[in-house]
N, C-alpha and C positions, 0 to 999 in steps of 0.2 A: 631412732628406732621406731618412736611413733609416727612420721614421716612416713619411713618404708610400710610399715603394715598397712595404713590409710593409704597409700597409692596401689600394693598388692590387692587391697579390698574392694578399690573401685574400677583395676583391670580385669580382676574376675570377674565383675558383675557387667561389667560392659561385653566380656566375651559370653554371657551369660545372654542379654538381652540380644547378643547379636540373631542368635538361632530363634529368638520367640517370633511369632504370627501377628499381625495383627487385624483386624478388622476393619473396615470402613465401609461406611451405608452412605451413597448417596441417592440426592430427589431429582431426576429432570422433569422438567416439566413445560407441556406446549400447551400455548395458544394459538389460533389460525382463523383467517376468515373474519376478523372481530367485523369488519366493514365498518367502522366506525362507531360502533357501539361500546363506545365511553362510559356514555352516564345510562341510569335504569329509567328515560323515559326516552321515549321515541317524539321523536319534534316532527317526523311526516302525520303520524295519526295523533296525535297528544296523549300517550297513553301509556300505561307502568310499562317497559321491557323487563323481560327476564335476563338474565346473564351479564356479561357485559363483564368490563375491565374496571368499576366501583365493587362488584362481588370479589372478581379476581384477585384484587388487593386483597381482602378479608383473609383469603384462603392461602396468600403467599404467605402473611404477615403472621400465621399461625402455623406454618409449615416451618418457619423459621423458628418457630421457637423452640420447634423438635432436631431439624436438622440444623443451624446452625448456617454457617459459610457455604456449606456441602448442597446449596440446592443448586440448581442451571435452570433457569428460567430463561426460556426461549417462545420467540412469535414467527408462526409461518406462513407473513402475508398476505397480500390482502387486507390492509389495514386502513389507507388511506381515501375507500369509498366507499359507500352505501350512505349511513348517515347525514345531515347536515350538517353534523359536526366536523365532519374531516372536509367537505366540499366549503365551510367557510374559512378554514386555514388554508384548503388549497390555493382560491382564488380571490375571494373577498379582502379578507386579512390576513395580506402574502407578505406582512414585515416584521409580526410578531415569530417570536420564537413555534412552531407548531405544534399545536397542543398534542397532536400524538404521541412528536417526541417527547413531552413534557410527562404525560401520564405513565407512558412508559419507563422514563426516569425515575418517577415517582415509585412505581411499584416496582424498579430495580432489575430489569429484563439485565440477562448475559450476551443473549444474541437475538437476532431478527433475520430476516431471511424475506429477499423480495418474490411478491405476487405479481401477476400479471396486471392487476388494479392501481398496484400500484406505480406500476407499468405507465399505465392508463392516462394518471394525472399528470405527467409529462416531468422532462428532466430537471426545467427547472424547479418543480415544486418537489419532487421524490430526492433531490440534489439538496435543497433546504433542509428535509425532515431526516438527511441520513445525518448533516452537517449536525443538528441539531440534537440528534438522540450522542447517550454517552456510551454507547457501544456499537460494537462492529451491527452493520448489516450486510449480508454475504451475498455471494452470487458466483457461484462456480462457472457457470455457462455463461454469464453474459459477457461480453467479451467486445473489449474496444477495438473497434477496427484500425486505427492509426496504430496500436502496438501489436494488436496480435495475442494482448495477455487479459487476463480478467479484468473487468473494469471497474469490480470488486472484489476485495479480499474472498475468496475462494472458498476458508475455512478459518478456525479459530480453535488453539489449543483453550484447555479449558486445565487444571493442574486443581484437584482438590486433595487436600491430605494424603497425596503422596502418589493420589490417581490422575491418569494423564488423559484425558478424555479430548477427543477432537471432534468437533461439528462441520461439515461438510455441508454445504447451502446449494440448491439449486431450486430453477424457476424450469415451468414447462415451456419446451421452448416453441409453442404455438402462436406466442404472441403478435409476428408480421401476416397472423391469420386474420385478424383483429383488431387491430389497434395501428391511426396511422403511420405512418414514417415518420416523420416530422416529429411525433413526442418521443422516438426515443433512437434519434437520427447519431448515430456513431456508434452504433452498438448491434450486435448481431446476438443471438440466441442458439446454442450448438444443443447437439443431442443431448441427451442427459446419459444414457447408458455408455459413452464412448470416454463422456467425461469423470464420469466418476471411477472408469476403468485407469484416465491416468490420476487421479487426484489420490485415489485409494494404495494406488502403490507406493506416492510419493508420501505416503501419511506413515506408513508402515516402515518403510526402507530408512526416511530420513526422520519423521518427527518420533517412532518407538513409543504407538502411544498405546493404550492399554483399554481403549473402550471408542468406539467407532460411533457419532449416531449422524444419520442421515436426515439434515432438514431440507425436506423437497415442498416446494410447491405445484405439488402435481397431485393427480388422482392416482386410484388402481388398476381401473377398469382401459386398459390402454385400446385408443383411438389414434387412427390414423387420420390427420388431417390432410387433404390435397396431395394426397401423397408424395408431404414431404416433411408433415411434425407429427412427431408422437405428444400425444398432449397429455396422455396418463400414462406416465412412464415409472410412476412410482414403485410398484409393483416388480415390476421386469428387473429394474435396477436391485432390488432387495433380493429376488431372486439369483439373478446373471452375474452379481458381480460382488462376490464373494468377501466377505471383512468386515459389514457392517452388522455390527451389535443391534442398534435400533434402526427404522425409518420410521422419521415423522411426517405422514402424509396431511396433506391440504387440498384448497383447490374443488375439489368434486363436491363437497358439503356431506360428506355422508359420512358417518362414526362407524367407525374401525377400531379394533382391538384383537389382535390375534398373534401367533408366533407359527410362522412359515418353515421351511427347510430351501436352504440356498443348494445351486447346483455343488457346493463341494460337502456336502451333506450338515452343513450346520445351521444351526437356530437363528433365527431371524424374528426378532417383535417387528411387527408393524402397528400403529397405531395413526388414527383420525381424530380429531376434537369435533370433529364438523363446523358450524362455524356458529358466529354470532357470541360466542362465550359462555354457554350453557353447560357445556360439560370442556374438563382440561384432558390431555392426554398426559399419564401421571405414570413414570419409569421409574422404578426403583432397584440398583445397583446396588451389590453387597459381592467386595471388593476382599480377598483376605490376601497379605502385602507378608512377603517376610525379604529379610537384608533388604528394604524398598523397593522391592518387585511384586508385582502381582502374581500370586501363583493358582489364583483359583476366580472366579465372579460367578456370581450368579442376578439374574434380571429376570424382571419381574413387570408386568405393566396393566395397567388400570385406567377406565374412563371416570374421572370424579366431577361429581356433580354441582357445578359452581352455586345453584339454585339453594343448595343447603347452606351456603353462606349468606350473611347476611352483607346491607351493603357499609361499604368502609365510609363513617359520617368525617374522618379527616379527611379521606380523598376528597369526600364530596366541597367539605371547607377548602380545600387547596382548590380546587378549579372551580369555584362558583362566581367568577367573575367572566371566566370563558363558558362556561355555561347560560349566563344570563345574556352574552355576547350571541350568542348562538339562538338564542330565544327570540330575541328583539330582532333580528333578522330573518327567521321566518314567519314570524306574525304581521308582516310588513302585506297588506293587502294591497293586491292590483286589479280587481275587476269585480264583478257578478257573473257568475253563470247561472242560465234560466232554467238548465236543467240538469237533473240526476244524470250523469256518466258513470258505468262500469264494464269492465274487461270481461264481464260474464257471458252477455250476449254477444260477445267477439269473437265469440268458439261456433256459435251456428249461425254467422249469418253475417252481413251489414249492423254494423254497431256507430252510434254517436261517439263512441271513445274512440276507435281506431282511424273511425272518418275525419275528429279532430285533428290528432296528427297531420291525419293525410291533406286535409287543407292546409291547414299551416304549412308545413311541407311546400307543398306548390305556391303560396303567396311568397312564401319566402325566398323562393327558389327561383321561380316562374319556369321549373320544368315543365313538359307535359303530362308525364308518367309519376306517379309516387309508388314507391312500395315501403308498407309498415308493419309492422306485429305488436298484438298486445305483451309490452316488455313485462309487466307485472300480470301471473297468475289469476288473481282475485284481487284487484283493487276497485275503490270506487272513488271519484269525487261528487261532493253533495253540489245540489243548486242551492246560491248563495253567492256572500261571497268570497271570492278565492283569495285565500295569501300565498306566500312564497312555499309555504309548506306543500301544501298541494300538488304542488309541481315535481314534489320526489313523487309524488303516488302517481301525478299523469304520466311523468317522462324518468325510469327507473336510474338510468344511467347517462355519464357524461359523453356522448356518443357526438360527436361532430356530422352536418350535415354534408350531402357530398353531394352533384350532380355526375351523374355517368352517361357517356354515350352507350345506349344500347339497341340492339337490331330489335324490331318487334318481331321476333324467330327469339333471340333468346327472352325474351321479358317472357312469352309464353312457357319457354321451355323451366325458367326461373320459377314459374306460378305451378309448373307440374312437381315440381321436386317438392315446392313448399305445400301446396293442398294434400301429394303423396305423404307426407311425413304426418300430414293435420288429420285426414281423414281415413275412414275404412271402405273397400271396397261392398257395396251395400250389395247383397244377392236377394235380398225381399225388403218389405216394410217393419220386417220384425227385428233387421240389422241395427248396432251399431251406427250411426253418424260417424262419431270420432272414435281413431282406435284409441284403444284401451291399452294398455297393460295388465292382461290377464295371468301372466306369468312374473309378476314382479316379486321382489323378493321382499317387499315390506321398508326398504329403508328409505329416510330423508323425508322429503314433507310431502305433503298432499298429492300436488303436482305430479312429481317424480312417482309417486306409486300409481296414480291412476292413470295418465298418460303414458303411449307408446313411447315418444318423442318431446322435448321441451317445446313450450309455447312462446315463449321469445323468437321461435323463428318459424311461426304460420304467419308467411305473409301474408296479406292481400295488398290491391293495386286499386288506385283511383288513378282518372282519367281515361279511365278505358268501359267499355261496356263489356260486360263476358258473362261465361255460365258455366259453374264447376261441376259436372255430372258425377256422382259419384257412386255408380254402378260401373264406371269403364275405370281398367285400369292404368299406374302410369302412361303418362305420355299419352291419353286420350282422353281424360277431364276437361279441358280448360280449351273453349272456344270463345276468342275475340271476338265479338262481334263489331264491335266499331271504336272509334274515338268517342269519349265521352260528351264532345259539342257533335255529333252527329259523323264527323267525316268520316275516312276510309280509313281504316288501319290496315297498315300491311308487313308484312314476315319480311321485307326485305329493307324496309325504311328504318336508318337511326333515330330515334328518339332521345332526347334528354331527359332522364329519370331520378328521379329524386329520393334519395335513401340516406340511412346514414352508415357512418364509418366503419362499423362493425360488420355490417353487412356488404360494405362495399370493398373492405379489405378480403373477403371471403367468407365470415363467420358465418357458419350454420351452411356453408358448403353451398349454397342456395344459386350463388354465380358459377362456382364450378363445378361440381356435379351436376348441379341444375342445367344452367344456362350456355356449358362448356366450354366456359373461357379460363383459359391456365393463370393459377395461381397470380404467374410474374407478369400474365397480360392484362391483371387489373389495374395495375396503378397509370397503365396507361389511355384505360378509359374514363380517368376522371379528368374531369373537365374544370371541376370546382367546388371549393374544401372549405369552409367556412373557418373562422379565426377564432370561435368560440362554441364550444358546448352547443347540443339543440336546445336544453332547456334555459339559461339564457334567452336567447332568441324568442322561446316561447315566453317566457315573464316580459320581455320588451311586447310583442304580438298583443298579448291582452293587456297592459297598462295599456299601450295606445287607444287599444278601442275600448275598454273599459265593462263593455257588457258583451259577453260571449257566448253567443246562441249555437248551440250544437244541434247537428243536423245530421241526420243518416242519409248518406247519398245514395244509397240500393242502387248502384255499380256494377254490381255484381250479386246470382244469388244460388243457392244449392239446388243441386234438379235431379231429380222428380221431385216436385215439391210437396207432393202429397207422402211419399215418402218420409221426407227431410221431416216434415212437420212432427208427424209420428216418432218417429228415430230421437229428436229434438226433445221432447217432453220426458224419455226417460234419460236421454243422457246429462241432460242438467242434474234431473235428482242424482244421478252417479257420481256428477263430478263435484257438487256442490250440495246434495243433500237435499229436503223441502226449501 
């Protein structure tokens, strides 16, 4: 009899709990853009960083003790360049385990999601650090061309306490804009809006999940590259294509936090970290579950400020031997330079830092033509002398050197598009030099709000003599006047021209807008691709000679120049202050 009553007592209470609610809170949470900023000092300049993936830990490792299992820690890319720390796992010490994956391990990521950066550093090194991390890294778009299918897991259920959340991964697919062939040769990059239209129905129909978040490596601001990539497609997709709970945006560097309305009339968060690790994008999901179904959520999202954490001193013990790895390899000196070089004076005029380059460039190359841009903002290197650190601050990125044939008709036409994007049309002496962005909206760093257009892609050209007028507009600034040993130039002669990869795969449009050669017709004008990195090349250059006397070749210069001059004196204070 006590048998029955004890079985009666615990069928009632079971059909008792069947009908109760329950709740669950979860944390997602993104990283994106870290660029290799691991630890809290910078090894280009020697000097504290802010953010980074040593705070990141601090702030997982305490979120955990609120939420428990219930977090999703995710990265959107962009991870394995900027720093010298990720460029000596890519290439230096390419046997140890990569410390990326290693950190990421450490601080226990769910997912990751490829950049175009990482793109960059090529198959076999991004093929080592997916091998290496203990979780998925996604890639809805990228797509092996021998199958026809992802060349990455696509997406990843994620199941916390009863909630079924799916992550969806895509990269923009601009990257054959940019980045040669050869580093990421079997793999093709599809739209983002067409893919997430099937990936979203298949997520819905077959996996019945209950919370949707979109990790894209894209921006908002959508651009049409060559008219054939959307490069910030993040936006359109969170709008267009109806199902997703979250998008975590990347990619652009700009912080984002807001909640949208998709075309079928519902709520959309988007959020940005921007990059570097200074702030996380921080989603919080409050799930109420009854008979184990979801019958209600509600989201919620925030930028939290990694800067109020302090840094994690076990992280720092776990990887202080890749860290001191990374030390003793930029401190590695290879020359003297006799004088101050900075990117400042490379905005008005002939600069020792761009002309740098551009010699190198042509020893290297033995083109005739160079074209280069100040790839960093505001940097400077001191005279003295140079170590290997240096060389992130002269040469910003892993950019492969290229030789292209080009007509002197486009190399001119190339120098309109790029002084058009650099300069303002002057109507007196009281104008602008360089446009501005008068109408900006305040976001991102210096650069971005003062300038119209990025300065990674004002070119200029050595080898040539010219004069950039800038009172006339496009298409009537930029007169050749000769070859730089004195001969004739002419609009109809190929030239062998000296650039790098980014710019010769199209980046910054500079060849095809500019100089109007199709997209699919550049790979046919190079002639020759180097096997490694410009900067390389450039740390081999001064080892050899050892002392490095920069010299402004005045090449070329702004006209009127009594204008320029005038014009010059207040846009520096604009752009750079006293």
């Amino acid at each position: 009899m006590n048998k029955f009553i004890m079985l009666l007592c615990l069928s009632i209470a079971s059909l008792n709990l069947c009908g109760q609610e329950k709740t669950v809170k979860l944390k997602i949470l993104e990283t994106s853009d870290i660029h290799g900023n691991f630890f809290p000092y910078c090894f280009i300049t020697s000097q504290e960083l802010e953010g980074g993936l040593s705070r990141v830990s601090s702030l997982i490792k305490k979120e955990r003790k609120t939420y428990g299992d219930n977090i999703i820690l995710l990265d959107n890319g962009d991870i394995l360049q900027g720093q010298p720390t990720a460029y000596y796992y890519n290439y230096i010490d390419s046997t140890s385990n990569h410390l990326c994956a290693d950190v990421m391990n450490y601080i226990g990521y769910t997912v990751g999601n490829m950049g175009n950066h990482d793109v960059e550093a090529s198959r076999p090194v991004f093929e080592r650090w997916i091998e290496n991390c203990n979780f998925p890294i996604l890639g809805a778009n990228i797509i092996d061309t021998l199958t026809n299918e992802p060349y990455l897991p696509p997406y990843q259920i994620v199941e916390r306490d009863g909630v079924k959340v799916a992550i969806l991964g895509m990269v923009t697919p601009a990257i054959p804009a940019w980045l040669p062939e050869n580093l990421w040769s079997g793999l093709r990059f599809d739209d983002m809006e067409e893919t997430a239209h099937k990936w979203v129905k298949h997520l819905q129909e077959v996996e019945k999940i209950d919370v949707l978040i979109g990790l894209f490596h894209s921006g908002q601001d959508a651009l049409r590259i060559s008219d054939m990539y959307n490069e910030n497609a993040a936006l359109n997709v969170a709008i267009n294509v109806p199902g997703f709970d979250v998008v975590m945006m990347g990619h652009d560097h700009r912080q984002e936090c807001k909640k949208i309305m998709n075309v079928a009339g519902d709520s959309v968060w988007v959020i940005n970290p921007a990059n570097d690790g200074n702030v996380i994008g921080d989603i919080t999901v409050t799930a109420v579950l009854k008979d184990g179904k979801v019958i209600d959520k509600n989201i919620e999202g925030v930028l939290t400020d990694v800067n109020a954490y302090p840094i994690d001193e076990d992280y720092m013990k776990q990887f202080e031997s890749q860290y001191n790895d990374v030390n003793q390899f930029v401190s590695k000196k290879l020359g003297t330079l006799t004088e101050d070089i900075s990117t400042r004076s490379a905005f008005f005029g002939p600069s020792g830092f761009v002309d740098l380059i551009h010699q190198l460039q042509l020893d290297i190359s033995g083109a005739e033509i160079s074209l280069a841009a100040p790839l960093s903002f505001d940097a400077t290197v001191n005279k003295g002398d140079i170590f290997v650190s240096d060389m992130f601050n002269f040469y910003k990125y892993e950019n492969l050197l290229y030789i292209m044939l080009l007509s002197g008709k486009e190399v001119k036409n190339f120098l309109e598009e790029s002084y058009y994007n650099w300069t303002n049309q002057m109507k007196s002496s009281q104008d602008h030099l360089l446009w501005f962005n008068d109408d900006a909206d305040g976001y991102g760093n210096r650069e971005r709000y003062k300038l119209k257009n990025i300065s990674f892609n004002f070119d200029s050209a050595a080898g040539i003599i010219y004069t950039v007028d800038v009172t006339k507009p496009k298409g009537e600034k930029i007169n050749i006047i000769s070859m730089a040993d004195g001969s004739s130039f002419s609009p109809d002669k190929m030239y062998k021209v000296a650039l790098n990869s980014y710019r010769g795969n199209g980046g910054g449009e500079l060849l095809t807008k500019g100089a109007g050669i199709a997209q699919e017709e550049l790979k046919n004008r190079i002639v020759y691709s180097s096997d490694k990195d410009l900067r390389y090349y450039m740390i081999q250059y001064i080892e050899k000679r050892d002392t490095v006397v920069p010299q402004v070749l005045n090449q070329w210069k702004f006209i009127p120049e009594d204008w320029v001059k005038s014009a010059t004196d207040r846009d520096y204070k604009k752009l750079f202050g006293n």
